[in-house]
Backbone as a chain_set.jsonl record, in Angstrom:
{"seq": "XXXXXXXXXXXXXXXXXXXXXXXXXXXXXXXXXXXXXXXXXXXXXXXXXXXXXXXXXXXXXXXXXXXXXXXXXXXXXXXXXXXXXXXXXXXXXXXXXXXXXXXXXXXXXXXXXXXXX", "coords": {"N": [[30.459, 1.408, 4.616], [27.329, 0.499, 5.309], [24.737, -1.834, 4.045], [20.798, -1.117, 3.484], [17.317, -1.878, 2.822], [15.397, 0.57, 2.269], [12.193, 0.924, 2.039], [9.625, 2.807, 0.663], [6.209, 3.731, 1.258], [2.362, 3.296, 0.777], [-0.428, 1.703, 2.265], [-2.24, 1.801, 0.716], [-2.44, 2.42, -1.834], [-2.507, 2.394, -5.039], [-0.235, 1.503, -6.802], [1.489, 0.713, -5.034], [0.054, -1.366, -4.24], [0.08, -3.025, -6.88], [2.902, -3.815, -7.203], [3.615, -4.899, -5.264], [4.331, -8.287, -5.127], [6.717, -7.694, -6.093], [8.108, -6.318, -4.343], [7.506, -8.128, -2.017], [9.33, -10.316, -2.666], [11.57, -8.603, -2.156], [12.23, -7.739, -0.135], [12.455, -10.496, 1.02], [14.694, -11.582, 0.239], [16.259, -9.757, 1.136], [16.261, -10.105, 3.806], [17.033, -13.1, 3.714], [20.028, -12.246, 3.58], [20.01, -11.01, 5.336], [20.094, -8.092, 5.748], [19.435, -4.933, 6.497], [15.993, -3.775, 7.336], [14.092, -1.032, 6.18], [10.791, 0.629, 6.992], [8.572, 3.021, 5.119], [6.179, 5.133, 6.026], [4.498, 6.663, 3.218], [2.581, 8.111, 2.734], [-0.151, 9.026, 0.896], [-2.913, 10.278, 0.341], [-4.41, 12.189, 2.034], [-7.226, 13.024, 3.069], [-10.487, 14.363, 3.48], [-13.396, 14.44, 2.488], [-15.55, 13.449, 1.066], [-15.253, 11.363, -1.978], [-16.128, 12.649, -5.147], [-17.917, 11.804, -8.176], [-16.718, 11.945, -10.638], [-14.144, 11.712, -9.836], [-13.95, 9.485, -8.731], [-14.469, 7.659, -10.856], [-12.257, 8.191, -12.529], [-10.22, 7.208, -10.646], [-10.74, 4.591, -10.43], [-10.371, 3.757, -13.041], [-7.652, 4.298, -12.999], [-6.587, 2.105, -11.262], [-7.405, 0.063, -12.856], [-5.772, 0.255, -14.702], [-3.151, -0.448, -13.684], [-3.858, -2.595, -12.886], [-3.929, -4.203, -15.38], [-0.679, -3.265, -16.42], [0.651, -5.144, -14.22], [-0.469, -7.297, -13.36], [-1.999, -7.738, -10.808], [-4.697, -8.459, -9.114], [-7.438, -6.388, -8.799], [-10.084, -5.569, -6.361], [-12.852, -4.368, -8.201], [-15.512, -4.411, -8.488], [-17.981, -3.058, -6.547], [-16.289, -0.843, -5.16], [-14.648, 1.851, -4.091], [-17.384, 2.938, -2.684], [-20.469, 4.916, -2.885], [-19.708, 7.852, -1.375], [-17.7, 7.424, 0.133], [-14.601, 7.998, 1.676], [-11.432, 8.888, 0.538], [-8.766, 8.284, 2.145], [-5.882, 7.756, 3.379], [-4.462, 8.273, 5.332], [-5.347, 7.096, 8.231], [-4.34, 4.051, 7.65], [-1.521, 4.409, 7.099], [-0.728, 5.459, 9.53], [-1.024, 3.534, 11.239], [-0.085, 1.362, 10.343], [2.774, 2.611, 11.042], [3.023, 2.657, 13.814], [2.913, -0.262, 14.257], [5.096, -0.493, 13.487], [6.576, 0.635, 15.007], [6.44, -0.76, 17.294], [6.445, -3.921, 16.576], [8.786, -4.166, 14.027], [8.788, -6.747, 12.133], [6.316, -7.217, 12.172], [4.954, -4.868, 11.26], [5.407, -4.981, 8.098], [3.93, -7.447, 7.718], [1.175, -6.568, 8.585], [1.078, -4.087, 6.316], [0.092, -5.897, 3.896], [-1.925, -6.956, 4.775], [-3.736, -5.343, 4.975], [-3.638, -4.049, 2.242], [-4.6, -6.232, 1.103], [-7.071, -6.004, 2.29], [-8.573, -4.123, 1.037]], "CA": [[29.04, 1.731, 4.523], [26.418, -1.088, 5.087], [23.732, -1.946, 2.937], [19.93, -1.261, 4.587], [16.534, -1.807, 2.449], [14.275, 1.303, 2.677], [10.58, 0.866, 1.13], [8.613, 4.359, 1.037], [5.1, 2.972, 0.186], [1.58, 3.494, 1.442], [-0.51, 0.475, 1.996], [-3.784, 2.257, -0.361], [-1.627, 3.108, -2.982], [-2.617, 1.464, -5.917], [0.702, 1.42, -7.567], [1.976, -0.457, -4.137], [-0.047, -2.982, -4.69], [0.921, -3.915, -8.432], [4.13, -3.687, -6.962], [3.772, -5.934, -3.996], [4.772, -9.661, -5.476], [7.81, -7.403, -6.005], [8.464, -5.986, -2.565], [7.839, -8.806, -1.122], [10.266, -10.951, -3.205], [13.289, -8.204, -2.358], [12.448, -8.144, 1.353], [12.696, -12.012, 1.57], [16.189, -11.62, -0.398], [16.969, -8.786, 2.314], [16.015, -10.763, 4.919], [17.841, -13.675, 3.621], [21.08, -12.038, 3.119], [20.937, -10.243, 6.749], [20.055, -6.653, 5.12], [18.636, -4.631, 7.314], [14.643, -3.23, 6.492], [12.969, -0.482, 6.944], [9.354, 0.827, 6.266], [8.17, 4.405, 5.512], [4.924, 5.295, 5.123], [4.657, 7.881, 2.444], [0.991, 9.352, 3.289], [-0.732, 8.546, -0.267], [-3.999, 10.645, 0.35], [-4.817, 12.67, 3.445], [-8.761, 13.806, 2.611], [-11.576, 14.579, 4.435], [-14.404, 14.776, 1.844], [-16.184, 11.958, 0.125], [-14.945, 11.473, -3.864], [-16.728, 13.084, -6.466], [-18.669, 10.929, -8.865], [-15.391, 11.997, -11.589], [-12.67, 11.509, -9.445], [-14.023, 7.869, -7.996], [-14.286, 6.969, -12.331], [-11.026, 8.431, -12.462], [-9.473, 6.541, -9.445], [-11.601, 2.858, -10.877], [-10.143, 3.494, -14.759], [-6.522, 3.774, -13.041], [-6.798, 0.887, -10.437], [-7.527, -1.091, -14.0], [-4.212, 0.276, -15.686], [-2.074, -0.771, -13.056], [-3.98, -4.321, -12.854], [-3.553, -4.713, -16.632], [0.304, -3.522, -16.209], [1.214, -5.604, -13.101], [-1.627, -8.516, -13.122], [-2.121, -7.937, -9.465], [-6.0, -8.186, -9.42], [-7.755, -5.217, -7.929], [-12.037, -6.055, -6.638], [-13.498, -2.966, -8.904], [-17.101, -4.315, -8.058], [-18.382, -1.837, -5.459], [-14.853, -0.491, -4.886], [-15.003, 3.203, -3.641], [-18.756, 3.344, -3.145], [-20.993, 6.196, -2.764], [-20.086, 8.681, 0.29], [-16.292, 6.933, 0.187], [-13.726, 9.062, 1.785], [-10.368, 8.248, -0.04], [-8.037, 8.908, 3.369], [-4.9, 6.904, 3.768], [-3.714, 8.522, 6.691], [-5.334, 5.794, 9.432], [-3.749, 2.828, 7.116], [-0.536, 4.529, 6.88], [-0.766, 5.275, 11.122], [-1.748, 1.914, 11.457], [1.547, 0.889, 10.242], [3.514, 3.03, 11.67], [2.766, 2.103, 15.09], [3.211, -1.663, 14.327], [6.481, -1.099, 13.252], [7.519, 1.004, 16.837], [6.24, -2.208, 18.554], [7.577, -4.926, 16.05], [9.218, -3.86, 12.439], [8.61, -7.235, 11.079], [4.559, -7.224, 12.324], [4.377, -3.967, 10.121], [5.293, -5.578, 6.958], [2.717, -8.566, 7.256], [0.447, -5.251, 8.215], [0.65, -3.494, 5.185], [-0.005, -7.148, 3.061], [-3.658, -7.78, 5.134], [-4.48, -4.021, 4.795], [-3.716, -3.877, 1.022], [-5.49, -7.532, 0.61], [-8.402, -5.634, 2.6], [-8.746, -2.675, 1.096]], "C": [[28.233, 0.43, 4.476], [25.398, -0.756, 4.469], [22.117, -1.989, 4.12], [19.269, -0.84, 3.05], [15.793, -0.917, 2.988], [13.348, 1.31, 2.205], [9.773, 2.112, 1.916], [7.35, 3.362, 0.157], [3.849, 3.574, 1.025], [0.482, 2.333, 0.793], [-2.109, 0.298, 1.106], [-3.346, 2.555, -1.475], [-1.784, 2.01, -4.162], [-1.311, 0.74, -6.631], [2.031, 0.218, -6.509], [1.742, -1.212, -4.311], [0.399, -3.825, -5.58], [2.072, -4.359, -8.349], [4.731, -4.714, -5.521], [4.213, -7.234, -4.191], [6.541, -9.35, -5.687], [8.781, -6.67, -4.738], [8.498, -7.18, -1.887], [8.955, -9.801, -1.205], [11.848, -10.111, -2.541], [13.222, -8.252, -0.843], [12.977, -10.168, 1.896], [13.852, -12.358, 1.447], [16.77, -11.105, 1.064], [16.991, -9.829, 3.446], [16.908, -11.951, 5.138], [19.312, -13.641, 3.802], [21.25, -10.585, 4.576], [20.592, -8.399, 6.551], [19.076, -6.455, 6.258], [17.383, -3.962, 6.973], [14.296, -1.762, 7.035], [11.864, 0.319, 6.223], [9.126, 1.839, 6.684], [7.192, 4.479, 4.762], [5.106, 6.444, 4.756], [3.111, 8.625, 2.525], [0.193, 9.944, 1.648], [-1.575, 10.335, -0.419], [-4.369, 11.098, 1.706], [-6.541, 13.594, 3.347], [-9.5, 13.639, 3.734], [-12.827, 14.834, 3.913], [-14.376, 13.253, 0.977], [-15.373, 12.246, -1.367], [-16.195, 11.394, -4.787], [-17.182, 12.066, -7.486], [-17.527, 10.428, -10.365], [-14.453, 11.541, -11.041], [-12.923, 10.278, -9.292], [-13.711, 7.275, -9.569], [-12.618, 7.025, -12.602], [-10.306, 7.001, -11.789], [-9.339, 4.834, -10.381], [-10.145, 2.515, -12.035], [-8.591, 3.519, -14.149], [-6.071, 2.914, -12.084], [-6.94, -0.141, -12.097], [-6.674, -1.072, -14.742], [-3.577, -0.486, -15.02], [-2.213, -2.17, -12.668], [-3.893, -4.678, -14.082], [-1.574, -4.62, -16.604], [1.133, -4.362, -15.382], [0.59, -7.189, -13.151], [-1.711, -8.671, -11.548], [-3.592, -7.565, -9.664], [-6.751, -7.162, -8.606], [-9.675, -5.932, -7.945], [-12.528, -4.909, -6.853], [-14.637, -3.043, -8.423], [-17.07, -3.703, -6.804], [-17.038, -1.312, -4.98], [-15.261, 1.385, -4.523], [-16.764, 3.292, -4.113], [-18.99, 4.499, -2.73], [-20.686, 6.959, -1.561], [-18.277, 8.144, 0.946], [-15.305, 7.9, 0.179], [-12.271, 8.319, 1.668], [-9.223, 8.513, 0.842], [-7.108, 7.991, 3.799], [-4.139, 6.892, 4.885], [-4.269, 7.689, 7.68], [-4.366, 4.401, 8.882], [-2.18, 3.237, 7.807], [0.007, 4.717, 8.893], [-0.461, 4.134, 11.388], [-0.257, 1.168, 11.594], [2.481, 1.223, 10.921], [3.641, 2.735, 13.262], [3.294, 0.839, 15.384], [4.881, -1.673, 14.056], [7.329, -0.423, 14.506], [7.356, -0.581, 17.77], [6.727, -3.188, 17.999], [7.612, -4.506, 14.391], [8.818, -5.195, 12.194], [6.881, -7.332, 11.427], [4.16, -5.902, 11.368], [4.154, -4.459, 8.728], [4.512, -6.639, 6.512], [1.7, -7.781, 8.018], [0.436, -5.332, 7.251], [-0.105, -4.115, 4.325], [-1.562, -7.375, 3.609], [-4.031, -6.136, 5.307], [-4.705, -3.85, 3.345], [-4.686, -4.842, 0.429], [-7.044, -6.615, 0.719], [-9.145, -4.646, 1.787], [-9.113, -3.184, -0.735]], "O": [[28.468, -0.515, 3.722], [25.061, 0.413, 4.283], [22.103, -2.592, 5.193], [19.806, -0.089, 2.235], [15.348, -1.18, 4.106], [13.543, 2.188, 1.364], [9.451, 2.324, 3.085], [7.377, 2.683, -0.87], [4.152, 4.329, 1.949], [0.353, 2.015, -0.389], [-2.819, -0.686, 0.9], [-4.171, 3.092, -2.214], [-1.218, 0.917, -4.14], [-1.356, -0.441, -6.974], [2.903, -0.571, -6.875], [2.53, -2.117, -4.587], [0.919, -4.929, -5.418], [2.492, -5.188, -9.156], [5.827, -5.038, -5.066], [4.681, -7.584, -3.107], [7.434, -10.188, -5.558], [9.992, -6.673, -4.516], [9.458, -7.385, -1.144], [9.534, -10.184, -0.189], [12.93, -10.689, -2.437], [14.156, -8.806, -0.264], [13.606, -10.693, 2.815], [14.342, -13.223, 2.174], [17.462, -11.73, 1.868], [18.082, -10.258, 3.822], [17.5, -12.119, 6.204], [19.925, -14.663, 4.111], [22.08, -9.692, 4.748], [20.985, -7.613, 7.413], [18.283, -7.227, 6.796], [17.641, -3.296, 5.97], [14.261, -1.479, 8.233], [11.972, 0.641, 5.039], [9.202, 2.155, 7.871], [7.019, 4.194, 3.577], [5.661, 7.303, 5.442], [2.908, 9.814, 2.278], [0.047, 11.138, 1.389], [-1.096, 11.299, -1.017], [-4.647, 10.218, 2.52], [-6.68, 14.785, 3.625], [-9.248, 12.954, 4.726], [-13.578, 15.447, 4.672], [-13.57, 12.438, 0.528], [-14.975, 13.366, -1.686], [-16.959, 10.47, -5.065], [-16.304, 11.204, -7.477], [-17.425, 9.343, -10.938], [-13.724, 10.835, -11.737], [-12.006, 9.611, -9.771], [-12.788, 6.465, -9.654], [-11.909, 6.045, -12.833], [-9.966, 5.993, -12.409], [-8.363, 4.201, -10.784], [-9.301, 1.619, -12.011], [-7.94, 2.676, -14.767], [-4.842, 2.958, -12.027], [-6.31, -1.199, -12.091], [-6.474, -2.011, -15.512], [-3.244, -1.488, -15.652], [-1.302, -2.891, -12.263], [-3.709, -5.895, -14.073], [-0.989, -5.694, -16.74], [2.325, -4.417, -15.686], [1.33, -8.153, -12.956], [-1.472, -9.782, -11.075], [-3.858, -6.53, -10.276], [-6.469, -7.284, -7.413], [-10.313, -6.462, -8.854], [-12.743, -4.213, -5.861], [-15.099, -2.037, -7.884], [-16.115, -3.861, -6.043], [-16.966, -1.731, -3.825], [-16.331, 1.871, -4.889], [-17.286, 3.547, -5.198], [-18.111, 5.215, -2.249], [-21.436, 6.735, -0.611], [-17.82, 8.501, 2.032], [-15.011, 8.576, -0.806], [-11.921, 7.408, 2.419], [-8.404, 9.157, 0.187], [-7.512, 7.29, 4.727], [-3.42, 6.012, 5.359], [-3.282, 7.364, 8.339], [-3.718, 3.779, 9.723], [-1.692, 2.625, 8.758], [0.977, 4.126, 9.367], [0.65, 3.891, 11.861], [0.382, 0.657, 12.514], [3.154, 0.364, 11.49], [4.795, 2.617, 13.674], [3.967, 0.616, 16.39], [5.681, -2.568, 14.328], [8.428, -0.807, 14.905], [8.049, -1.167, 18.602], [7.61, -3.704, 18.684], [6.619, -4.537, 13.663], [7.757, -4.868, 11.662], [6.273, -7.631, 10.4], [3.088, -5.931, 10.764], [3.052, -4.429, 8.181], [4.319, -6.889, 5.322], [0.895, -8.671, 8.293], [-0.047, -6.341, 6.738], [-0.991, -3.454, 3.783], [-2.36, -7.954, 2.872], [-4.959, -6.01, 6.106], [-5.845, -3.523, 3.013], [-5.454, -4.545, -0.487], [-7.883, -6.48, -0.171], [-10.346, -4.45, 1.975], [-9.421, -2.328, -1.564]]}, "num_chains": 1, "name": "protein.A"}
């Protein structure tokens, strides 16, 4: 049986991000050591309606847990503004595509989508 790195992630996912100094550390191992990768987007958030004035506070207050647990800094100022449809499905596309045309161009994807976002 051979050994192959699978990462289920989606690249809006707050909990990805906190988690990203650590993904990217085990891919570089993998990579090092010949392992083979591969990247599945897990499809976070599929919406079609703006977020609620509760849910966006919601969303903010746990974007600030997971940057106090992780220290990966999240930009809260204007962060889901008004009329902000919370829809991960183009990101998670986005990716997917890059990795039919080149698997390692997905993974430095996800890294300037998550930065962006």
């Amino acid at each position: 049986m051979s050994s192959r790195l699978i990462y289920v992630m989606d690249p809006m996912c707050s909990w990805c991000w906190g988690f990203a100094p650590v993904a990217e550390a085990l891919v570089a191992q993998a990579r090092a050591a010949g392992v083979p990768l591969h990247l599945v987007m897990g499809g976070l958030r599929a919406e079609s309606a703006a977020l609620e004035p509760a849910k966006r506070r919601y969303i903010l207050e746990h974007w600030q847990a997971v940057e106090e647990a992780t220290g990966q800094t999240f930009r809260l100022e204007g962060a889901l503004p008004e009329g902000f449809v919370y829809d991960t499905t183009p990101a998670c596309l986005a990716v997917t595509a890059a990795r039919h045309l080149d698997p390692d161009c997905a993974w430095a994807l996800v890294g300037l989508i998550q930065r962006a976002f």
